[in-house]
N, C-alpha and C positions, 0 to 999 in steps of 0.2 A: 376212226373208232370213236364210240359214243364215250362221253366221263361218266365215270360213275357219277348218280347220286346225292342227292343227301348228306348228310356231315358222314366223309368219308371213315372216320377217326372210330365213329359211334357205330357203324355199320360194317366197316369191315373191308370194302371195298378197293380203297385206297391202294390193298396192298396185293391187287390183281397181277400175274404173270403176263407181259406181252411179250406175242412170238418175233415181231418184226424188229427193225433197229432201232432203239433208243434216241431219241433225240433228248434233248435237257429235259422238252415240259413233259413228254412221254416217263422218264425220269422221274419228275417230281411226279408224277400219275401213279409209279410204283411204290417211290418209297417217300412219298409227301414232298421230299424237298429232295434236289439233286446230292448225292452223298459224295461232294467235294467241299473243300476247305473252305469255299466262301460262300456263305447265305447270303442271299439277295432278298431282304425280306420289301424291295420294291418291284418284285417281278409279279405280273400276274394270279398265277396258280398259286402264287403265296399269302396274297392278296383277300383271294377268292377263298382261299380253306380258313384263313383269320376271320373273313366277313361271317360265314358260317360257324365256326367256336363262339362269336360277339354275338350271334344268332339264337345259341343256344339257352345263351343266359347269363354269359361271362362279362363281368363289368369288374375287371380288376381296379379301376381306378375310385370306385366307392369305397368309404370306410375310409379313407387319408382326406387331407388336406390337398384341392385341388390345385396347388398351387405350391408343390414342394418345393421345386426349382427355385421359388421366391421367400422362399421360407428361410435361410441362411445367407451364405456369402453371395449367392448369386442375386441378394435381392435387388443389391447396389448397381449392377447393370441391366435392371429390366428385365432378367433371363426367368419364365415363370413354367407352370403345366408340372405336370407330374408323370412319372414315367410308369408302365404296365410290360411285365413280363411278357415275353409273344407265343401266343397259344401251338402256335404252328411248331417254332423250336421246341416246347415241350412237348408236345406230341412227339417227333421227331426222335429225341432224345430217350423217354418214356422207354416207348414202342422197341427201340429196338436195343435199350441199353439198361433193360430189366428184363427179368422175366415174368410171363405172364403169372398173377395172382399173387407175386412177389409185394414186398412191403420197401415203401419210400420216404425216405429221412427226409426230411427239410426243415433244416436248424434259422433261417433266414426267411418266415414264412413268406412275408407282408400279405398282397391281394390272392384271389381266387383262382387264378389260373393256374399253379401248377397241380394242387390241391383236386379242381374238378377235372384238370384233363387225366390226372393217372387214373381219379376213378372211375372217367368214362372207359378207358381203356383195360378198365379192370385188374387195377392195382389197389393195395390199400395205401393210402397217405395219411402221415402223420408231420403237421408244422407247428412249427413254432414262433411267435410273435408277443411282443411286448404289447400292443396294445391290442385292448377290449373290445373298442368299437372295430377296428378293424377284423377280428375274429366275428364279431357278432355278424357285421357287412358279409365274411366270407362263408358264415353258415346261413344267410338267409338266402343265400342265391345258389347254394348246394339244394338247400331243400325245394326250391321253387324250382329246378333239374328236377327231382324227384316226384314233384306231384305236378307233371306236365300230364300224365293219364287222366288226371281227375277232372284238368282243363279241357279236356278233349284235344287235347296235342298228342302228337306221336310219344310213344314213349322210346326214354334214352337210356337202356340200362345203365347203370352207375355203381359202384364200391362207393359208399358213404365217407368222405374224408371225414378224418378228426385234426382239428387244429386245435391247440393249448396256448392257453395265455400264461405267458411266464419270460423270464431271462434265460437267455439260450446259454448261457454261464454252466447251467443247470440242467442241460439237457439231458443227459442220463438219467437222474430222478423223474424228468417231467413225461418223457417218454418211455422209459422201461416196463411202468403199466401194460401199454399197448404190444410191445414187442420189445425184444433185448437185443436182435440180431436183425438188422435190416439188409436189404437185396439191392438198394440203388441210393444213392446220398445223390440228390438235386436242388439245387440252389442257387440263389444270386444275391449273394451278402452287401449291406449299402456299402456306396462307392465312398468310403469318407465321409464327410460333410457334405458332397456334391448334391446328396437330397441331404435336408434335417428334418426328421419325422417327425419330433416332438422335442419338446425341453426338458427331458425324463434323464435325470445322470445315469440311469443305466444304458441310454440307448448309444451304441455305437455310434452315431450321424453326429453327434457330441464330442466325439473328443479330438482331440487333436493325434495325430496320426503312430506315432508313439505307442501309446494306450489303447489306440485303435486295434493297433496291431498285435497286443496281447495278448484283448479280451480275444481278437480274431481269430488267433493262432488255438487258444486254448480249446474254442469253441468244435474249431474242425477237427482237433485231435479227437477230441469227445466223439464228434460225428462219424471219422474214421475210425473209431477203436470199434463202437457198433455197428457198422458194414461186416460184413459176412467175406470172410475168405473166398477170392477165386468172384469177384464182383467189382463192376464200376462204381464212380463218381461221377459227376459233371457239375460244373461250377460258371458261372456264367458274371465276368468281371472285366473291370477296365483301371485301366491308371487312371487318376484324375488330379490334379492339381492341390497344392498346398498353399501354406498362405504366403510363401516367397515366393507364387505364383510359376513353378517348376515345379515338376511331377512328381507326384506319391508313385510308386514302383508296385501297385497292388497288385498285376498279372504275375511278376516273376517271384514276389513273397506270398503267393498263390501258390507257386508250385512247389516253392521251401517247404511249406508247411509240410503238405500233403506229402513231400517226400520222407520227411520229418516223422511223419506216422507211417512211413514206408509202404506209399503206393507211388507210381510212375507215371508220369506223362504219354498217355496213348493216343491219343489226339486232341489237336491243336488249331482251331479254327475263325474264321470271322465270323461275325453276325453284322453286315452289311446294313445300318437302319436307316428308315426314311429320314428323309432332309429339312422336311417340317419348315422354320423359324431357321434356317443356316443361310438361305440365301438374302434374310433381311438382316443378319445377326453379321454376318462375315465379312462384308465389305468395312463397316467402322471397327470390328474388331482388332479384324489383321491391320489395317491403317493405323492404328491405334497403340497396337502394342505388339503385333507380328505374332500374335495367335493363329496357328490353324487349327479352326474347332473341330473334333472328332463325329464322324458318322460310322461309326463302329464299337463293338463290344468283343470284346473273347468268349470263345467258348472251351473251357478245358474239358478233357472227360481222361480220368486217371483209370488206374486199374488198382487191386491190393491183389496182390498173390501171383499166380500162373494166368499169362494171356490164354493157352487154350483150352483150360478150366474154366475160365468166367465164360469164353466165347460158349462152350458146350452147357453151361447152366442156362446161357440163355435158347436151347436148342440151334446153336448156328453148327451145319457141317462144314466142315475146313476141306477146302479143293486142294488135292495131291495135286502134285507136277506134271503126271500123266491126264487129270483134269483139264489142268493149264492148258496143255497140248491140244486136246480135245477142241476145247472153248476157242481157241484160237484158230487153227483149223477152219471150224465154223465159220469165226467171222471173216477170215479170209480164203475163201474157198479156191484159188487160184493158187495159192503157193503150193505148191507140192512137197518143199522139205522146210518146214521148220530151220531156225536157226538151233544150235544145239543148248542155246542157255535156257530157252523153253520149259526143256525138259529137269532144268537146275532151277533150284528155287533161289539161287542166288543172282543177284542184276547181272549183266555182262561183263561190266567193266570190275566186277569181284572177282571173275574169271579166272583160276591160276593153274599149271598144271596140266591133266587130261581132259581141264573145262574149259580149257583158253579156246580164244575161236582163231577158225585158220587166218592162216598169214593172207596177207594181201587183204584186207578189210579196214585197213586205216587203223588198227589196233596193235599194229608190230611194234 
């Protein structure tokens, strides 16, 4: 079967029905990246649809200091580069965890890519960042999207992001303009001090973990209170190190928070990253001090209200039991009788009663 296309994101394609078996990259063919717990954003097809988003015009890593990693504590071991959000996750996420024309919070703007991918996929965006030059960077590469006709480039329709410069302390005054009631809260809040953005006592990358956590806390309530009933979140974070060189706990006071404003943990994933600088970095590190450095991020995505209200805002139809049945059927066309949990939407081993399975199955 041919791939589609063109930037599948912009176009549409991406999200083609195939009649045959699934395999993984057939998989990421449907729904961009395979919809299991672990991204692999070193595998090919993922590869391939980032090269196309950085095609487009996407240069997250303008507008910062190229070299944020060296910009703090990590200057003292050589550790440098700056890190860029992945087009591909956002797409991902977007797409299938708002709804279309729907409106997206991002209290944590930094660069360009969440920004232009919701509004390639015809969202409106709304971020927020403390610094100027980086807003200014992330609206000159929206508008340069937008007058691709006049270059004689294809065009890529877009929703216009707005991004505000301000202290996300304030985020309800700075965005309420725009909307009071937003459809997807997306973001990836600094890891600590792991980057330091600037030397600006408002900026989070500043403070010691403490105060960090706060402003942090205070900032998502803010961002959860304005999400819309019966609507995701996704938050994209990692633990990182403090200065007694053990772990800041930011995935599990990630999910304090948010429970905190009374939304639930609904999935719970990796984001698998390239290895870059690990295999020169790793060997004097661990020798050294019995670090193992991370190649991975979380991916949280919460819910506020009723799971099959958010699911139905974003037009998803939820498969009955007798679906189930159906579907499986299909993929195994030789069985003839279904097991009976099938048709229970409960696992097997929840089984109790006139749902237990018969005796002699290794379950008596």
């Amino acid at each position: 079967m041919e791939r589609p296309e063109g930037l599948r994101a912009a176009q549409g394609a991406l999200f083609t029905e195939y009649p045959e078996p699934l395999t993984d990259t057939k998989l990421a063919e449907e729904f961009a990246i395979p919809p299991w717990a672990f991204f692999d954003t070193r595998q090919g097809y993922w590869q391939e649809q980032k090269r196309a988003w950085k095609e487009l015009g996407i240069q997250s890593e303008l507008g910062r200091d190229k070299n944020l990693l060296g910009y703090g504590p990590k200057a003292m071991i050589g550790v440098g580069g700056t890190s860029i959000f992945d087009p591909v996750l956002c797409q991902f996420l977007v797409y299938y965890f708002s709804p279309t024309g729907g409106w997206v919070l991002d209290p944590f703007a930094g660069g360009s890519v969440r920004g232009i991918v919701s509004g390639v996929l015809g969202r409106h965006y709304v971020g927020v960042d403390l610094s100027r030059d980086q807003i200014d960077e992330n609206n000159r590469q929206a508008q340069a999207i937008e007058e691709r006709e006049q270059r004689g480039e294809p065009k890529v329709p877009m929703q216009s992001p707005f991004w505000i410069v301000g202290d996300s302390r304030d985020l309800a005054d700075l965005v309420s303009p725009f909307q009071t009631e937003y459809d997807f809260v997306l973001s990836c809040p600094p890891f600590g001090n792991l980057e330091q953005y600037s030397d600006d006592p408002r900026d989070l990358s500043t403070l010691e973990y403490a105060a960090f956590l706060e402003s942090y806390a205070w900032i998502l309530h803010t961002a959860f209170d304005m999400l819309k009933p019966d609507r995701f979140a996704a938050l994209v974070v990692r633990n990182f190190r403090g200065p007694d060189k053990c772990y800041n706990l930011l995935v599990p006071d990630t999910i304090t928070c948010a429970e905190a404003s009374g939304l639930r943990l609904y999935n719970d994933c990796i984001l698998a990253t390239t290895i870059g600088t690990l295999p020169i970095r790793a060997p004097w590190m661990f020798s050294c001090t019995r670090k193992i450095l991370p190649a991975f991020q979380n991916v949280l995505v919460f819910v506020k209200g009723s799971v099959d209200r958010a699911l139905e805002a974003l037009g998803v139809t939820q498969m009955s039991a007798s679906d189930w049945g159906e579907l499986t059927r299909a993929a195994h066309p030789g069985m003839e009788e279904l097991p009976a949990y099938i048709n229970d939407p409960r696992p097997p081993w929840a089984c109790q009663g006139p749902y237990a399975p018969p005796r002699g199955n290794g379950h008596e």
